[in-house]
PDB file of the backbone (N, CA, C, O) and the ligand in Angstrom, with CONECT records:
HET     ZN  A 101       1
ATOM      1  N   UNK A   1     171.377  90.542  86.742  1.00  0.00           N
ATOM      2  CA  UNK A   1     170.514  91.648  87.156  1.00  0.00           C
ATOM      3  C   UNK A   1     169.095  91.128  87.387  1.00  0.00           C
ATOM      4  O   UNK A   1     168.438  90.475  86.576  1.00  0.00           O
ATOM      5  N   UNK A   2     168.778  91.449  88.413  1.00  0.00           N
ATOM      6  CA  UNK A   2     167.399  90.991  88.875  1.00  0.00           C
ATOM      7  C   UNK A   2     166.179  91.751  88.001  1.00  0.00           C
ATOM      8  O   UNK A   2     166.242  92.973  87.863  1.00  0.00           O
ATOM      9  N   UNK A   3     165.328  91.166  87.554  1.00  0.00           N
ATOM     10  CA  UNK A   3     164.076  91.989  87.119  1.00  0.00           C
ATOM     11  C   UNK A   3     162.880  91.537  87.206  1.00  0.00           C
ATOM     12  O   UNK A   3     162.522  90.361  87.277  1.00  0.00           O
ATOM     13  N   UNK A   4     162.084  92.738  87.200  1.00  0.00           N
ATOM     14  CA  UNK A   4     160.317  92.114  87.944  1.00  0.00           C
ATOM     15  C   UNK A   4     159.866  91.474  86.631  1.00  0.00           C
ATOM     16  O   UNK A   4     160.259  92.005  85.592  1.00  0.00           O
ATOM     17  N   UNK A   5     159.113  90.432  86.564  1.00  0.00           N
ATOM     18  CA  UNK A   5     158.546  89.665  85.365  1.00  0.00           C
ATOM     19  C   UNK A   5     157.041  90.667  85.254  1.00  0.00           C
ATOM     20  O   UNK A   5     156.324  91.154  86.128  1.00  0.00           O
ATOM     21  N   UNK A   6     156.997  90.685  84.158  1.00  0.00           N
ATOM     22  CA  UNK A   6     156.062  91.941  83.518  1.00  0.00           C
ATOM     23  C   UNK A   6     154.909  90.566  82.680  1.00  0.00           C
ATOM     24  O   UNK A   6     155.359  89.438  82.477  1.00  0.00           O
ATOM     25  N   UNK A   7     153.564  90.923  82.328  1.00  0.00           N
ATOM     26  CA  UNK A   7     152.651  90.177  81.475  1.00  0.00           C
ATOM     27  C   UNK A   7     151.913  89.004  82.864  1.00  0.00           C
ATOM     28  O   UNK A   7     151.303  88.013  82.463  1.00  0.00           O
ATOM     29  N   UNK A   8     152.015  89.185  84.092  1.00  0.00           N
ATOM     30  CA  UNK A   8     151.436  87.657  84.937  1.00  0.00           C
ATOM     31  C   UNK A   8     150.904  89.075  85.914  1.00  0.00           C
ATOM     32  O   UNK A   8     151.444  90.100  86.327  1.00  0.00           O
ATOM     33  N   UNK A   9     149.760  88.557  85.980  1.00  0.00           N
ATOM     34  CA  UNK A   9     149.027  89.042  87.297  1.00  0.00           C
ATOM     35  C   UNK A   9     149.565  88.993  89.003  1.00  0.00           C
ATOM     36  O   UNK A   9     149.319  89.788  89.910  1.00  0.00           O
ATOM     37  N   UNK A  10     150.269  87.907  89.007  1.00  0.00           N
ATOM     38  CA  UNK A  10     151.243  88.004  90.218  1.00  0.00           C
ATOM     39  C   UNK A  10     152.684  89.158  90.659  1.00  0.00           C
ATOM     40  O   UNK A  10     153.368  89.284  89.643  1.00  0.00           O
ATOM     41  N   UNK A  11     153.158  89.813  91.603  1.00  0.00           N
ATOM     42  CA  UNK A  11     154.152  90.439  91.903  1.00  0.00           C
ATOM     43  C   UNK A  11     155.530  89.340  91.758  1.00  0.00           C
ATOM     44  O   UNK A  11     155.844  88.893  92.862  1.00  0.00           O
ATOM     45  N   UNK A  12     156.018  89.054  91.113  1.00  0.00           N
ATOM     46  CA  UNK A  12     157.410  88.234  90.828  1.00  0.00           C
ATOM     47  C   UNK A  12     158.518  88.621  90.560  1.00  0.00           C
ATOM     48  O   UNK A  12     158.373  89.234  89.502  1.00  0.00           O
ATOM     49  N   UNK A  13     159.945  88.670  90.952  1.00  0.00           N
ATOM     50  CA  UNK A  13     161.317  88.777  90.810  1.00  0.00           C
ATOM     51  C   UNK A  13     161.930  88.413  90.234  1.00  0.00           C
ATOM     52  O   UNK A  13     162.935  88.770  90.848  1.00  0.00           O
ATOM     53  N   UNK A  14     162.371  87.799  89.243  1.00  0.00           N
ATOM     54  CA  UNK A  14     163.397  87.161  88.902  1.00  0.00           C
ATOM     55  C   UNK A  14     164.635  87.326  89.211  1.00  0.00           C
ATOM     56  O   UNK A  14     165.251  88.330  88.856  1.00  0.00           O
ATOM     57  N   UNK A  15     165.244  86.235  90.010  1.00  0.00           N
ATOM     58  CA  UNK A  15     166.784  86.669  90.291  1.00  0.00           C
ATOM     59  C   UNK A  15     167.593  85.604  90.755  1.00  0.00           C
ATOM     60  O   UNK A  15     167.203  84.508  91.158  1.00  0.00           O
ATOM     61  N   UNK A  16     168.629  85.977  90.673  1.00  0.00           N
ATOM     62  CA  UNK A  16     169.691  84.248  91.364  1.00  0.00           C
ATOM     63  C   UNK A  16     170.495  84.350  92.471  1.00  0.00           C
ATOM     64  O   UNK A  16     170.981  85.399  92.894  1.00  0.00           O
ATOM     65  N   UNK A  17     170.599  83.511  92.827  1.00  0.00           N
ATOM     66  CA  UNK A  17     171.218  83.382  94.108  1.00  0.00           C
ATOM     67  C   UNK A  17     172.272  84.559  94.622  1.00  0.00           C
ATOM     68  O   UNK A  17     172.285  84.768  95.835  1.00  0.00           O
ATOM     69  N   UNK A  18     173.243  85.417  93.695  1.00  0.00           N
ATOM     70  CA  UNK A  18     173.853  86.899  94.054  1.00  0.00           C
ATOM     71  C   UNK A  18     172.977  87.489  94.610  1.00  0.00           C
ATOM     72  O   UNK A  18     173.107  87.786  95.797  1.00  0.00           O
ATOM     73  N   UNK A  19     171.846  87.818  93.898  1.00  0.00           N
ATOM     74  CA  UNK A  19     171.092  88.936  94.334  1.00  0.00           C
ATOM     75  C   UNK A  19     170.106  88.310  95.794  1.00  0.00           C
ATOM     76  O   UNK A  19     169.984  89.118  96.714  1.00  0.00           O
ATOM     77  N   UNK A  20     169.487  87.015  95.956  1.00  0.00           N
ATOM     78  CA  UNK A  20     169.071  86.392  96.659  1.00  0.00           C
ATOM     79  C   UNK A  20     169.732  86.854  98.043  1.00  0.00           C
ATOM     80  O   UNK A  20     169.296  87.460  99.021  1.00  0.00           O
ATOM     81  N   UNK A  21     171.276  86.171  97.619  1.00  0.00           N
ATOM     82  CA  UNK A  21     171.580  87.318  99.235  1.00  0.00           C
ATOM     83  C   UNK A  21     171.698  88.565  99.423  1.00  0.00           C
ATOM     84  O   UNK A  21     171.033  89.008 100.359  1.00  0.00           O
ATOM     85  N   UNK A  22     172.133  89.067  99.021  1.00  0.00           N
ATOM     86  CA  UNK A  22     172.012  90.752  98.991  1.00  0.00           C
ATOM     87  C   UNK A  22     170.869  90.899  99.906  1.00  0.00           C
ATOM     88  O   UNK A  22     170.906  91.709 100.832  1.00  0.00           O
ATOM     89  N   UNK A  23     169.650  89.991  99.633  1.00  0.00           N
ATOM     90  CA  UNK A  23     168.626  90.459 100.470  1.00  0.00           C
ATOM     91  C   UNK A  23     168.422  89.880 101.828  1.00  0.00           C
ATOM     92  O   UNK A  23     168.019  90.452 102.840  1.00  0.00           O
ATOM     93  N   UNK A  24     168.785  88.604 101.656  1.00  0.00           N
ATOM     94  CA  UNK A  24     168.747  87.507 102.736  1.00  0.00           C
ATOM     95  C   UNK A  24     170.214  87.388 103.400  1.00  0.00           C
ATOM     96  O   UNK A  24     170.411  86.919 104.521  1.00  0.00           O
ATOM     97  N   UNK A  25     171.030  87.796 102.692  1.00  0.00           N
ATOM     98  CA  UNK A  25     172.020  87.321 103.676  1.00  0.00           C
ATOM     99  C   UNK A  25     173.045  86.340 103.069  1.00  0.00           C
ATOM    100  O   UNK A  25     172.605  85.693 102.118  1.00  0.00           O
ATOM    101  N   UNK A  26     174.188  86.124 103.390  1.00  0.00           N
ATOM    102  CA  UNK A  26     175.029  85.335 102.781  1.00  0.00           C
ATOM    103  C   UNK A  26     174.579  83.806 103.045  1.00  0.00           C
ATOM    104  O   UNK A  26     174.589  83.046 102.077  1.00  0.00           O
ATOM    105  N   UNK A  27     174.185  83.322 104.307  1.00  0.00           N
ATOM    106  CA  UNK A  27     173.625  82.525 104.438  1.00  0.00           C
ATOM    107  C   UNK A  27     172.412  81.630 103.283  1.00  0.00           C
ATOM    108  O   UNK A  27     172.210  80.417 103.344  1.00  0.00           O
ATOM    109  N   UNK A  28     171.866  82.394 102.485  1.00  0.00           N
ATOM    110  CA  UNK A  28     170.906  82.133 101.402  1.00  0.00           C
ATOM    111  C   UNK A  28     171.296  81.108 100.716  1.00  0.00           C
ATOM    112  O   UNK A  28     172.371  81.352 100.169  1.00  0.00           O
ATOM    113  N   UNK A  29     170.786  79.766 100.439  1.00  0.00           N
ATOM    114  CA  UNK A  29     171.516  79.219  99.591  1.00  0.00           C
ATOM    115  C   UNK A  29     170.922  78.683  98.072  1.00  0.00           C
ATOM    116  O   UNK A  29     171.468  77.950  97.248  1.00  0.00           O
ATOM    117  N   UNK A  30     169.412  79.433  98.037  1.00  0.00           N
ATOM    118  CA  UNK A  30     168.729  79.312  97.214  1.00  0.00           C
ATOM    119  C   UNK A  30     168.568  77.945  97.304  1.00  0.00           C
ATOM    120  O   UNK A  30     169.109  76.982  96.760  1.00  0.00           O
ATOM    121  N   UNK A  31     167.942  78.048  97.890  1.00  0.00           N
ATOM    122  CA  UNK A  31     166.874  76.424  97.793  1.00  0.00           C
ATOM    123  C   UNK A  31     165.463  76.377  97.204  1.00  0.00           C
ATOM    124  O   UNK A  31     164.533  76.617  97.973  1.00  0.00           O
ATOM    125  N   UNK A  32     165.299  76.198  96.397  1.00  0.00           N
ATOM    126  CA  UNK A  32     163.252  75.774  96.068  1.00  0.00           C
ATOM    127  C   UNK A  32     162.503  75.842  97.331  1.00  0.00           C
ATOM    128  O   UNK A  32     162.461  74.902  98.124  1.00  0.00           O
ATOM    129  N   UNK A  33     162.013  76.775  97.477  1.00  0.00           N
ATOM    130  CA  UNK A  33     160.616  76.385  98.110  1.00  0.00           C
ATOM    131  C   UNK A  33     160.060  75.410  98.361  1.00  0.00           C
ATOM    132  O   UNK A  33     159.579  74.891  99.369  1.00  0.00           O
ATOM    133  N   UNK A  34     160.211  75.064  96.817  1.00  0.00           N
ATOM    134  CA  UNK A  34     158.643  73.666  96.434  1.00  0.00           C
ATOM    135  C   UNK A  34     159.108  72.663  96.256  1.00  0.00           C
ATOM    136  O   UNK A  34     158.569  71.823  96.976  1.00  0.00           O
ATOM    137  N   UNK A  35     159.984  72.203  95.554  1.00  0.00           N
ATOM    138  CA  UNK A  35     160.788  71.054  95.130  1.00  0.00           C
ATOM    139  C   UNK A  35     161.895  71.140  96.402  1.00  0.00           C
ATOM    140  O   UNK A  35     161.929  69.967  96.774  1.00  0.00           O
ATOM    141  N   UNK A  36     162.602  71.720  97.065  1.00  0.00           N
ATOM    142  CA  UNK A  36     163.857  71.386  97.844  1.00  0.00           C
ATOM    143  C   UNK A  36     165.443  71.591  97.503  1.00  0.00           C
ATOM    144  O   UNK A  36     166.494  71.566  98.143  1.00  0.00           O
ATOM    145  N   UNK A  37     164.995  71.834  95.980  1.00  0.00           N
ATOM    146  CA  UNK A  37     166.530  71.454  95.456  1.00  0.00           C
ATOM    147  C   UNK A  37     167.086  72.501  95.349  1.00  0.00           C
ATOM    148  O   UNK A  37     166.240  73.390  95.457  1.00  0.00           O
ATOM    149  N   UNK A  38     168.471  73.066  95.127  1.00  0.00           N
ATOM    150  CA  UNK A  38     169.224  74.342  95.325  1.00  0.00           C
ATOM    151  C   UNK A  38     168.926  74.565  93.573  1.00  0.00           C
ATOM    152  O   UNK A  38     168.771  73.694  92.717  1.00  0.00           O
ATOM    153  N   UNK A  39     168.918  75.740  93.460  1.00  0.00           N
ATOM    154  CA  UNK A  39     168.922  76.431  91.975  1.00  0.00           C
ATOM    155  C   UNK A  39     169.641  78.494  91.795  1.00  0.00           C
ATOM    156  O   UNK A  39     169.337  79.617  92.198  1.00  0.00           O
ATOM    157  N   UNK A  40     170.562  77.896  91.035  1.00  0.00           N
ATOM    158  CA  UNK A  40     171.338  79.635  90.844  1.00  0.00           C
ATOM    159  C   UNK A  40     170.634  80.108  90.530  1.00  0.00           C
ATOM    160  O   UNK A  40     170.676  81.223  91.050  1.00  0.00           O
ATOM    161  N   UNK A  41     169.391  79.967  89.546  1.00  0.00           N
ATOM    162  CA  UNK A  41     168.011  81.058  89.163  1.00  0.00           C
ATOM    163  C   UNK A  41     166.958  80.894  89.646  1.00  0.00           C
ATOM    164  O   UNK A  41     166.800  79.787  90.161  1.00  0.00           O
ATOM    165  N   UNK A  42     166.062  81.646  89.695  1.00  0.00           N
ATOM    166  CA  UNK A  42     165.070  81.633  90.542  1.00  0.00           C
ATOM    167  C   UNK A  42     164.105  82.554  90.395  1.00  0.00           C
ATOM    168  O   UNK A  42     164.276  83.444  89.561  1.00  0.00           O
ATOM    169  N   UNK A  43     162.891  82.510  91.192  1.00  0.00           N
ATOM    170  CA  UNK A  43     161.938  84.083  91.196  1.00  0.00           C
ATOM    171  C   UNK A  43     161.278  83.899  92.451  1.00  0.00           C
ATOM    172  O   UNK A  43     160.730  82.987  93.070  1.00  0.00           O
ATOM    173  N   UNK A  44     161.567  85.248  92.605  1.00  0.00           N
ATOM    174  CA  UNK A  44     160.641  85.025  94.214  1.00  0.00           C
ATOM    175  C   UNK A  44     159.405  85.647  94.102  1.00  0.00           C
ATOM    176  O   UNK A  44     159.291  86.872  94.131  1.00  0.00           O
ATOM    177  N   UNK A  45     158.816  85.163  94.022  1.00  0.00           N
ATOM    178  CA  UNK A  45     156.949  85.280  94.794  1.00  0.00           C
ATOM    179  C   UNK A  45     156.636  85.693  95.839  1.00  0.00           C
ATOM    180  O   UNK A  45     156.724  85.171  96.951  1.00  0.00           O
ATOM    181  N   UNK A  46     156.139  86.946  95.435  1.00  0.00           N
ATOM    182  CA  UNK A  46     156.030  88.284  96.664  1.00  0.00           C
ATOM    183  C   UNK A  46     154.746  87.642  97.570  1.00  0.00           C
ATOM    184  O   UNK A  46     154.836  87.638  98.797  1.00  0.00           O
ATOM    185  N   UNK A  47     153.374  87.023  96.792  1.00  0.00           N
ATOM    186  CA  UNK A  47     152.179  86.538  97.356  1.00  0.00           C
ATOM    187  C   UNK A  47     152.520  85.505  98.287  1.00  0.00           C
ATOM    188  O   UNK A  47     151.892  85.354  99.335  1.00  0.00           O
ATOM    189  N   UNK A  48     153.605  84.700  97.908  1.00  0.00           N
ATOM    190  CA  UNK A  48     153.894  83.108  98.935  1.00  0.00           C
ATOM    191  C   UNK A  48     154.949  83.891  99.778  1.00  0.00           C
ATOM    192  O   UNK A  48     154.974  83.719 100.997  1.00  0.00           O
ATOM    193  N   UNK A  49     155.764  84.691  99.207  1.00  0.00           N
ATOM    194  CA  UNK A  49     157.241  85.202 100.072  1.00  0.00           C
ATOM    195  C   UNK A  49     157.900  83.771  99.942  1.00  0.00           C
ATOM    196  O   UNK A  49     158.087  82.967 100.856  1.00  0.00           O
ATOM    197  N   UNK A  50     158.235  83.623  98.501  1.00  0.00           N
ATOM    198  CA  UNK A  50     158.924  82.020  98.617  1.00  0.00           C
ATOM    199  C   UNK A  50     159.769  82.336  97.330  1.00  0.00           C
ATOM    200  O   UNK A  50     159.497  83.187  96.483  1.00  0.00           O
ATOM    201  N   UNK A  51     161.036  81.337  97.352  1.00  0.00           N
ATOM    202  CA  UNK A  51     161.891  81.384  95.963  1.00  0.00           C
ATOM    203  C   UNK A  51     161.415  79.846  95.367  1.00  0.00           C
ATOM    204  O   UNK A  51     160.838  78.983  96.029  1.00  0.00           O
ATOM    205  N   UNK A  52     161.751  79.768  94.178  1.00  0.00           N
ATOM    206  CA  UNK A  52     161.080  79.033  93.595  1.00  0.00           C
ATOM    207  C   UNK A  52     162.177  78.947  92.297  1.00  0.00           C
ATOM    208  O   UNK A  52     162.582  79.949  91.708  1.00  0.00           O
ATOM    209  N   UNK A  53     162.639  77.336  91.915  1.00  0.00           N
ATOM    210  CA  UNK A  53     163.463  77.589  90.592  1.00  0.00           C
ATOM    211  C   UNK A  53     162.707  77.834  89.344  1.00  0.00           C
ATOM    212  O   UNK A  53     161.740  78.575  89.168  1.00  0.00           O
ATOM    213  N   UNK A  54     163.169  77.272  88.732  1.00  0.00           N
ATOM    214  CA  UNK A  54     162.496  78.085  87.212  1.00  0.00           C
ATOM    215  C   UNK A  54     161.155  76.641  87.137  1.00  0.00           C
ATOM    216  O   UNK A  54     159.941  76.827  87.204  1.00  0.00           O
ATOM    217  N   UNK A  55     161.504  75.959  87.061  1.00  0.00           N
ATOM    218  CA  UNK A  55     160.934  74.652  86.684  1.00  0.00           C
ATOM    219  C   UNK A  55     159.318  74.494  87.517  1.00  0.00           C
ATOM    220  O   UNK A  55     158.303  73.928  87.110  1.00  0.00           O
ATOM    221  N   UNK A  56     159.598  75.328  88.976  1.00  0.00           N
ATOM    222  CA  UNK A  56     158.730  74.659  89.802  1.00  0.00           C
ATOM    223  C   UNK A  56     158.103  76.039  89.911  1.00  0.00           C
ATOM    224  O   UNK A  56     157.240  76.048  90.788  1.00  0.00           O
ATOM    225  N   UNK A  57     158.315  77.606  89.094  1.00  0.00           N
ATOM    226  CA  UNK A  57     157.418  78.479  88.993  1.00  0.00           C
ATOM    227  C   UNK A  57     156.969  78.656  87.643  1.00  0.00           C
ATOM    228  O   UNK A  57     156.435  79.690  87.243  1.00  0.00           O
ATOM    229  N   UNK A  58     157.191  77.625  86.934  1.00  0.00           N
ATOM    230  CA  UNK A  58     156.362  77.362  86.117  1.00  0.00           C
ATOM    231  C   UNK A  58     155.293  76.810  86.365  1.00  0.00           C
ATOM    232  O   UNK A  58     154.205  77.380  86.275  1.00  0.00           O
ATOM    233  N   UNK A  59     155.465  75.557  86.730  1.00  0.00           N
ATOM    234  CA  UNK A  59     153.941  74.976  87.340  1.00  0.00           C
ATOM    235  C   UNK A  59     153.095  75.247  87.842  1.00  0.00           C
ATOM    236  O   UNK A  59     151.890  75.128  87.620  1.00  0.00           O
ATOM    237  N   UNK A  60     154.012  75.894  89.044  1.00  0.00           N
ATOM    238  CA  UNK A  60     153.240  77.129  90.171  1.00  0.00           C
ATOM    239  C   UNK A  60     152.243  78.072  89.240  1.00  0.00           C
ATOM    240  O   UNK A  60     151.030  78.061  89.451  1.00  0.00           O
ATOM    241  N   UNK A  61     152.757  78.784  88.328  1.00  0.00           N
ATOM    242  CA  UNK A  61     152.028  79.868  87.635  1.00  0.00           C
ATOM    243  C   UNK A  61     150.779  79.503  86.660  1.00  0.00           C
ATOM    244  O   UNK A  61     149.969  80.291  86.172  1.00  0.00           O
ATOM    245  N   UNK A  62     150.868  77.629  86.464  1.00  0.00           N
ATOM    246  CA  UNK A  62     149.724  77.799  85.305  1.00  0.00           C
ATOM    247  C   UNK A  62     148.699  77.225  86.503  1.00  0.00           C
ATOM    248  O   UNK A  62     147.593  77.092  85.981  1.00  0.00           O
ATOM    249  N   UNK A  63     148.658  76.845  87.885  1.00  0.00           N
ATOM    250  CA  UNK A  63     147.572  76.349  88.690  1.00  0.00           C
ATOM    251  C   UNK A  63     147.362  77.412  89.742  1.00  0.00           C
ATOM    252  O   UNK A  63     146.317  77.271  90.377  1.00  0.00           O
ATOM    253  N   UNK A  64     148.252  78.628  90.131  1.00  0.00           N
ATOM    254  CA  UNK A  64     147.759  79.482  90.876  1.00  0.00           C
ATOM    255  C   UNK A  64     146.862  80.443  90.289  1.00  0.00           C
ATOM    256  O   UNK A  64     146.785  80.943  89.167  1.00  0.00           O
ATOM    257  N   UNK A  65     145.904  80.620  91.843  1.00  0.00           N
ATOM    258  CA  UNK A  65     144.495  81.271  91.546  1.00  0.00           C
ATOM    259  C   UNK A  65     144.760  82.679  92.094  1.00  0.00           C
ATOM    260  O   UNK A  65     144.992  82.620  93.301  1.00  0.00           O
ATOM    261  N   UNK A  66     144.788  83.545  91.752  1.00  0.00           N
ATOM    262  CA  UNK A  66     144.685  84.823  92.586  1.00  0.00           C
ATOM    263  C   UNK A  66     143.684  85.664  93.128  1.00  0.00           C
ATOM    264  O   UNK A  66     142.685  86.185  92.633  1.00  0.00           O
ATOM    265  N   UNK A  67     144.181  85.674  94.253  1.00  0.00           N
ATOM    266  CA  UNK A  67     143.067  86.110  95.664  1.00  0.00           C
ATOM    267  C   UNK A  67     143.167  87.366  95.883  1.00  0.00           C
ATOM    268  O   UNK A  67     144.036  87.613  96.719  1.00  0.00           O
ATOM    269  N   UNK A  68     142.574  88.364  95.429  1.00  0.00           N
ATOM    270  CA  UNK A  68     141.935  90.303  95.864  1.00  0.00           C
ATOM    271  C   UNK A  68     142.757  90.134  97.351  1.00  0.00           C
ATOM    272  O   UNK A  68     143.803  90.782  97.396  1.00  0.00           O
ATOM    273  N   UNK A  69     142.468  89.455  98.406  1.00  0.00           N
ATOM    274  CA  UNK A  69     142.454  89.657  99.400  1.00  0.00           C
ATOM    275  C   UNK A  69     144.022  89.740 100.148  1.00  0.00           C
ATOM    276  O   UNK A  69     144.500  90.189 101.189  1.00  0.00           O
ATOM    277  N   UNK A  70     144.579  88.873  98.692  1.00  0.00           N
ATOM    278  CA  UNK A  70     146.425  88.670  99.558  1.00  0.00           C
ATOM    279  C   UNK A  70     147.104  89.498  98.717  1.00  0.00           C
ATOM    280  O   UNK A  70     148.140  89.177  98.134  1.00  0.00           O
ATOM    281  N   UNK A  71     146.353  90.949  98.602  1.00  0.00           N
ATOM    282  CA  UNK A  71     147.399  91.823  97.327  1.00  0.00           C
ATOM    283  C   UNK A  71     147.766  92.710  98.676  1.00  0.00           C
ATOM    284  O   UNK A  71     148.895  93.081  98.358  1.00  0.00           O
ATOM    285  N   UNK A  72     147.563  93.187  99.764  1.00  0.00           N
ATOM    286  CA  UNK A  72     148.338  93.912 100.746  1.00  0.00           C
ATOM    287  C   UNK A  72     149.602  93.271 101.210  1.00  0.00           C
ATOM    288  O   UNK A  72     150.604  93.955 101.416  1.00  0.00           O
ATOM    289  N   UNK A  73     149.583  91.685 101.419  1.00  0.00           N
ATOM    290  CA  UNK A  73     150.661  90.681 101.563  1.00  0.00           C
ATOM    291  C   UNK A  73     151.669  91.358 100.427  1.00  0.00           C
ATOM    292  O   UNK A  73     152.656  92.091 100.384  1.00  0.00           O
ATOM    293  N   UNK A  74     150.870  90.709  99.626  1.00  0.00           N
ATOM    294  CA  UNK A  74     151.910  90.554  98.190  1.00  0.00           C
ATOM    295  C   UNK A  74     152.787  91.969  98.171  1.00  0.00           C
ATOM    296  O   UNK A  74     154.007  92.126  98.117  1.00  0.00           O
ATOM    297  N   UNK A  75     151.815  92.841  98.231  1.00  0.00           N
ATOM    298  CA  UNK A  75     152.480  94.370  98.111  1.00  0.00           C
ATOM    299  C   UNK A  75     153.473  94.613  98.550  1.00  0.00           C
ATOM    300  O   UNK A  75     154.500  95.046  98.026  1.00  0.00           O
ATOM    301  N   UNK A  76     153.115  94.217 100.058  1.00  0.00           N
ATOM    302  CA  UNK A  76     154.323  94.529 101.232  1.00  0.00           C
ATOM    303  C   UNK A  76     155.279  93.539 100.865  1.00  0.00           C
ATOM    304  O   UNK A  76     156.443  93.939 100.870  1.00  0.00           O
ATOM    305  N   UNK A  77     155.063  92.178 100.504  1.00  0.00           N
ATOM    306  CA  UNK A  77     156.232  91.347 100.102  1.00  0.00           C
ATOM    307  C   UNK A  77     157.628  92.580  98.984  1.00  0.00           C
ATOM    308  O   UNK A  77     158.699  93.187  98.975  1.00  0.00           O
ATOM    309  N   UNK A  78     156.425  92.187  98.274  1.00  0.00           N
ATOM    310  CA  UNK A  78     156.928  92.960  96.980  1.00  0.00           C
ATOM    311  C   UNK A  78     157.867  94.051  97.125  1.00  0.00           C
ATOM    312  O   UNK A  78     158.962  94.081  96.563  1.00  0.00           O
ATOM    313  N   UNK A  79     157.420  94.929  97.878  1.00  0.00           N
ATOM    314  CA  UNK A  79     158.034  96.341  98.153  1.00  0.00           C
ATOM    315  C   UNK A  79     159.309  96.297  98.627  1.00  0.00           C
ATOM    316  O   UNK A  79     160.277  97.004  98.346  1.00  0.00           O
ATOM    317  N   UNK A  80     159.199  95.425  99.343  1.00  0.00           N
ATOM    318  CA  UNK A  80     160.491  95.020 100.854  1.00  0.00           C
ATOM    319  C   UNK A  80     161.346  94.948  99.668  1.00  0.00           C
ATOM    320  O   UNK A  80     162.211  95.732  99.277  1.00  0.00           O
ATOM    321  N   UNK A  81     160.784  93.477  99.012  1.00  0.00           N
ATOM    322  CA  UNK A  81     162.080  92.654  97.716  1.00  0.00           C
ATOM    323  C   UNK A  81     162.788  93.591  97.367  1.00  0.00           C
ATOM    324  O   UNK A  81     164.002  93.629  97.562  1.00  0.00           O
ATOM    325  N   UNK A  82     161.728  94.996  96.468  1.00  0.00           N
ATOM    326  CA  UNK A  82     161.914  95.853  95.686  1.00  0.00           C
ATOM    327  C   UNK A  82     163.046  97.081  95.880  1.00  0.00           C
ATOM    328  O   UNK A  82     163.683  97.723  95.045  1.00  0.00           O
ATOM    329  N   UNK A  83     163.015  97.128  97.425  1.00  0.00           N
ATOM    330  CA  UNK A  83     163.582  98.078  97.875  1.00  0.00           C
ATOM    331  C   UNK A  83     165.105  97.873  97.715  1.00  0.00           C
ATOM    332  O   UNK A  83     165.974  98.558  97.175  1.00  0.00           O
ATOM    333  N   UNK A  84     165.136  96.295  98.593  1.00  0.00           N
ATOM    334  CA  UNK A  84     166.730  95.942  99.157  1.00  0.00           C
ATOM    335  C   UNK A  84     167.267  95.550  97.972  1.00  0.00           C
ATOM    336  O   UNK A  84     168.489  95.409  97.935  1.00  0.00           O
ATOM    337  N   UNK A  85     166.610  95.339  96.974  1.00  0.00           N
ATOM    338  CA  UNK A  85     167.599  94.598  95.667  1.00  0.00           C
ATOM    339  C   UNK A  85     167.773  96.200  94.764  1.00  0.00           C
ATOM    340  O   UNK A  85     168.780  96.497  94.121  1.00  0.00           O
ATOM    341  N   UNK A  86     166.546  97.081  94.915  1.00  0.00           N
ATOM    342  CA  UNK A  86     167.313  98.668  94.621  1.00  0.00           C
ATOM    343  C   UNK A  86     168.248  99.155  95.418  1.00  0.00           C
ATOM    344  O   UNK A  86     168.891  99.994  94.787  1.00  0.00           O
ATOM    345  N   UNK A  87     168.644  99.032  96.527  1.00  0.00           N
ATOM    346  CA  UNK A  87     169.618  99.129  97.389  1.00  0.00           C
ATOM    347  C   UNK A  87     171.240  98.736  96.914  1.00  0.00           C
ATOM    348  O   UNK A  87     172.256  99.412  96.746  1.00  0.00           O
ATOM    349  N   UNK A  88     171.044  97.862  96.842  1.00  0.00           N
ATOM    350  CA  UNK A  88     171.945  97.292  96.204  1.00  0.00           C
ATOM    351  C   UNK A  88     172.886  97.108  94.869  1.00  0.00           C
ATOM    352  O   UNK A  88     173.920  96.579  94.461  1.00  0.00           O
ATOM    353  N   UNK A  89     171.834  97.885  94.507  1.00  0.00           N
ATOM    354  CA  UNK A  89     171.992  98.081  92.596  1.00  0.00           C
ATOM    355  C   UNK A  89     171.602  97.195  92.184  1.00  0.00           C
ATOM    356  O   UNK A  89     172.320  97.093  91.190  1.00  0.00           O
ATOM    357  N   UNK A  90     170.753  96.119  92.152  1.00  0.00           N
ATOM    358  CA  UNK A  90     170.626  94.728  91.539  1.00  0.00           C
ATOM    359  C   UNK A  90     168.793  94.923  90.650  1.00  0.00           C
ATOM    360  O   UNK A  90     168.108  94.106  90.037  1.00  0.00           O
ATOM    361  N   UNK A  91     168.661  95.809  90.861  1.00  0.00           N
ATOM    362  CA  UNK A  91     167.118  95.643  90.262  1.00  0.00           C
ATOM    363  C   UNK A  91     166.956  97.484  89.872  1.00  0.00           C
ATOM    364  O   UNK A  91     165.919  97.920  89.373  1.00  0.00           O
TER     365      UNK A  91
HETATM  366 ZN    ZN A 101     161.754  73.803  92.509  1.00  0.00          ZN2+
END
């Protein structure tokens, strides 16, 4: 079951590759963003619109700066995520 990560100033998902397609498509094969490598868990980052495994949104989270200006991005990221994985039953 997919769920929004609660306590981080960023809009984030947590979810794995099931729910990944649901949104994207069967095609999805959960790949890292950042690193490249395929991972069954994951979180997607509404601000980048990127999946990210566990390992490499960790890192991500203790050096990202957050910008006022990319919270309409993020939002709309966010919302979209929010919608199709409620769609689905997954969130
Ligand atoms: Zn990675």
């Amino acid at each position: 079951m997919a769920e929004i990560v609660t306590g981080i100033k960023f809009k984030v998902i947590k979810l794995n590759l099931v729910e990944l397609q649901a949104v994207e498509g069967g095609y999805a094969i959960g790949i890292c963003d950042s690193c490249g490598k395929p991972s069954f868990d994951g979180y997607y980052i509404a601000v980048l619109n990127s999946y990210y495994c566990p390992e490499c949104f960790k890192s991500w989270l203790r050096r990202a700066t957050y910008f006022p200006e990319d919270k309409p991005i993020e939002d709309r990221n966010f919302n979209y995520w929010k919608q199709q994985l409620e769609k689905v039953g997954n969130l």
